[in-house]
N, C-alpha and C positions, 0 to 999 in steps of 0.2 A: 504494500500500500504506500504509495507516493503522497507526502505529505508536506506543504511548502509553508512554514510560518512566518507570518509576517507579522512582528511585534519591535518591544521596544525595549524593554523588563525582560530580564530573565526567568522570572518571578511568572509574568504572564504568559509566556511561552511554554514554562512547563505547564502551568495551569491548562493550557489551549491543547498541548498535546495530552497529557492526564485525561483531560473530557472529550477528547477522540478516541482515546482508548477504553476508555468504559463505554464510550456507545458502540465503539466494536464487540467487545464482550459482550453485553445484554443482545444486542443482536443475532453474536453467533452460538449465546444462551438459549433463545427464542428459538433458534434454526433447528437446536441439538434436542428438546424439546418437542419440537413438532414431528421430528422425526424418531422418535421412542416406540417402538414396536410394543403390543400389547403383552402380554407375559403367556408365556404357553401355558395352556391347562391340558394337562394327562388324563386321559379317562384311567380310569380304577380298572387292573387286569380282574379279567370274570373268574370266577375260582373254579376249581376242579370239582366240587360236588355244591351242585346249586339245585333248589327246588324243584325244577323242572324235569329233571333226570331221575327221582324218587317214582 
C-alpha cells in the first residue's frame, strides 16, 4: 500500500499514518469475518444394535 504524507509535525504524520493503519485492520477484520465458514456438524454414527433390528 502506497502511502504519500503530506504534513508538517512529526507528531501529525505518525498520527495520519497510525489512523491508516487501523482503518486497514478493521477493514481486513471485517473481510476475515465475512468470510468464516460455519463450523461442521457430524451427524452421530448409528450404532450396531438399534431398535429396529429387535
Amino acid at each position: 500500500m502506497a502511502m504519500f504524507v503530506r504534513t508538517i509535525d512529526i507528531v501529525r504524520a505518525e498520527v495520519e499514518i497510525g489512523m491508516a493503519n487501523l482503518a486497514y485492520n478493521l477493514t481486513h477484520l471485517v473481510w476475515q469475518q465475512g468470510r468464516s465458514a460455519p463450523a461442521r456438524v457430524e451427524k452421530a454414527p448409528k450404532s450396531a444394535c438399534s431398535t429396529a433390528d429387535r
